[in-house]
Steps between C-alpha positions, in 0.01 A plus 500: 500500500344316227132494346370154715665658805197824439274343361288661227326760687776600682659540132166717364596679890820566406497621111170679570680822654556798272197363236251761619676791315178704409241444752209728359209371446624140629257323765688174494862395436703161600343308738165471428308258294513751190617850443195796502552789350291762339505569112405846370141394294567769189837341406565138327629212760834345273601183612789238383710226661816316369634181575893481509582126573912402539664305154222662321537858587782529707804286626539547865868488472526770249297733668506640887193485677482915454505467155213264511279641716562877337449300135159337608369830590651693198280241283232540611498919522647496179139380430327747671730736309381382160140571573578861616431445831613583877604170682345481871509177685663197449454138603783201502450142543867285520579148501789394707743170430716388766789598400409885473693692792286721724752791395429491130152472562546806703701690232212402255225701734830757539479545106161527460414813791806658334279548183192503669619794713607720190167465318300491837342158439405340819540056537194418675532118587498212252571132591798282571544097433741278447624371213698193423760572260413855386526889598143588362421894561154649351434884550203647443397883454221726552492825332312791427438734135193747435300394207599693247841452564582096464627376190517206398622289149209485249516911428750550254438662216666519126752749511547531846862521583638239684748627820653314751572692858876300550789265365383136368717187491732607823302217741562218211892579490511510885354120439696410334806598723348317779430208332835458302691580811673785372712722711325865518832675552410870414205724576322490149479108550334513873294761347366210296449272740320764735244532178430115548504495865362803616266650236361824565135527465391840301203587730565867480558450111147350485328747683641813306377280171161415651492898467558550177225634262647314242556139650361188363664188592740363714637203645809379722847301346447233702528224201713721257477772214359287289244266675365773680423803234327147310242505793468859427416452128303144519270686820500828264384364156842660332828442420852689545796606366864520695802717405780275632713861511267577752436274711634607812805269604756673744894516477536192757340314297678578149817453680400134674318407136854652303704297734328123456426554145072567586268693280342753785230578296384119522573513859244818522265290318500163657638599878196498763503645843621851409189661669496820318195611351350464146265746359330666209423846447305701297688639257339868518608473884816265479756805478357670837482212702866414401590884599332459810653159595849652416423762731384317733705168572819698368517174176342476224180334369671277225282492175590130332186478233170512409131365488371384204197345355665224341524212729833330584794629735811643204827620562680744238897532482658865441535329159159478451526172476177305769426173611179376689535426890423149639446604899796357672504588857426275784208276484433271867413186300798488233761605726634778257 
């Protein structure tokens, strides 16, 4: 069966099963003219949406349609992550070429309820086309934080310590796998690609730091290391040291970078779409919060530098040597 043989609503029919997965406080779901549900009024509405469109974002050969549909969720989450909050409904609009077969549309919608289901996010409708040349898929989430909870990127603070809650630079090494068509013949390599292809949004992570007395900013990898603590310090009024000992890179990665002759600290710096979580902390509250995280997510919170007042993003080398940061991660209008 093919996607002219059903027809669009017959399509919205048939993907629309399993999207209700948390049906409190939800009047409406698929199949109306909107979704209705019913916010609590003492905590903050989050919303955010991401567009993923193919040769830009993705390459539909490189990619099964379960990857793509769990990786246009994980985006956007991975936003509601960054603000500290708890991610509730979400909304998905698609536009279909031709050539796209019904079954890896299917997959897609498979790929998204799988991560929907484990952080009880419910798809609520959304809107189909078609398209003429291109997969287009924009996601779009609603979520939920009490006041004095959400953080955001203008509140760091000279001297805060500067943590991140997971590996950076695994995603851009999975890349570049994909791209150069390399063969991912042991476990440490797939690892890599899984980084790029199926990112894991730190919603939990966000949360437990959205608790912390001592938290002050944060914001999401999405661009890279080095691009995205910038936004911190440009919103913030500051600027920021790195320890490039400390940055956080993990073992796959020092054995992929060791192998083709990469620095991985510039790949920790310039690689987008790792999704972990950057923050700053208090330093009078930095070590408990790290204890606590240990204690809780059984890894650490990785400490990689510090907020200062000076402006401008440094680096310094175990031999004390330093060099100002240009932000290289991705940009949507460059390319790079």
């Amino acid at each position: 069966m093919t996607l002219k043989q059903i027809g669009e609503f017959g399509f919205i029919k048939k993907v629309s099963r399993g999207c209700l997965i948390r049906p409190q406080h939800i009047i409406k779901s698929i199949g109306d003219d909107a979704a209705a549900f019913t916010t609590d009024l003492e905590e903050i509405s989050l919303i955010t949406t991401d567009l993923l469109v193919e040769r830009i974002h993705f390459l539909r050969h490189a990619i099964s349609g379960f990857e793509l549909g769990y990786k246009s969720l994980a985006v956007n989450l991975s936003d509601i992550a960054a603000m500290g909050g708890t991610a509730r409904e979400a909304f998905v609009s698609i536009a279909i070429p031709e050539d796209c077969a019904l079954d890896y549309l299917d997959a897609i919608y498979d790929g998204m309820k799988d991560l929907a289901h484990r952080f009880d996010v419910n798809i609520l409708g959304g809107d189909t086309t078609g398209s003429k040349v291109d997969l287009i898929i924009n996601v779009a989430v609603h979520g939920t934080i009490a006041s004095d909870e959400m953080m955001c990127r203008d509140a760091a603070r000279p001297g805060d310590i500067i943590y991140s809650t997971g590996f950076l630079g695994d995603s851009k090494a999975g890349l570049h796998l994909i791209l150069n068509k390399l063969p991912a013949d042991s476990e440490n390599l797939r690892r890599l690609i899984r980084a790029h292809l199926q990112p894991e949004p730190h919603l939990l992570e966000g949360r437990f730091l959205a608790q912390q007395p001592g938290i002050r900013a944060a914001i999401d990898t999405s661009d890279g290391l080095s691009s995205d603590l910038g936004h911190i310090i440009e919103q913030s009024g500051v600027g920021a040291i790195l320890f490039a000992d400390q940055i956080p890179i993990s073992g796959e990665l020092r054995s992929f970078c060791a192998q083709h002759k990469f620095d991985p600290v510039e790949y920790a710096l310039s690689g987008g779409e790792d999704y972990t979580l950057i923050c700053t902390m208090s330093p009078d509250k930095a070590d408990a919060a790290a204890h606590n995280f240990q204690k809780c997510f059984k890894r650490p919170l990785f400490p990689m530098g510090k907020i200062r007042e000076k402006k401008g993003l440094e680096i310094v080398y175990p031999d004390n040597s330093s060099t100002a940061i240009i932000s290289t991660g991705w940009n949507h209008f460059k390319g790079e």
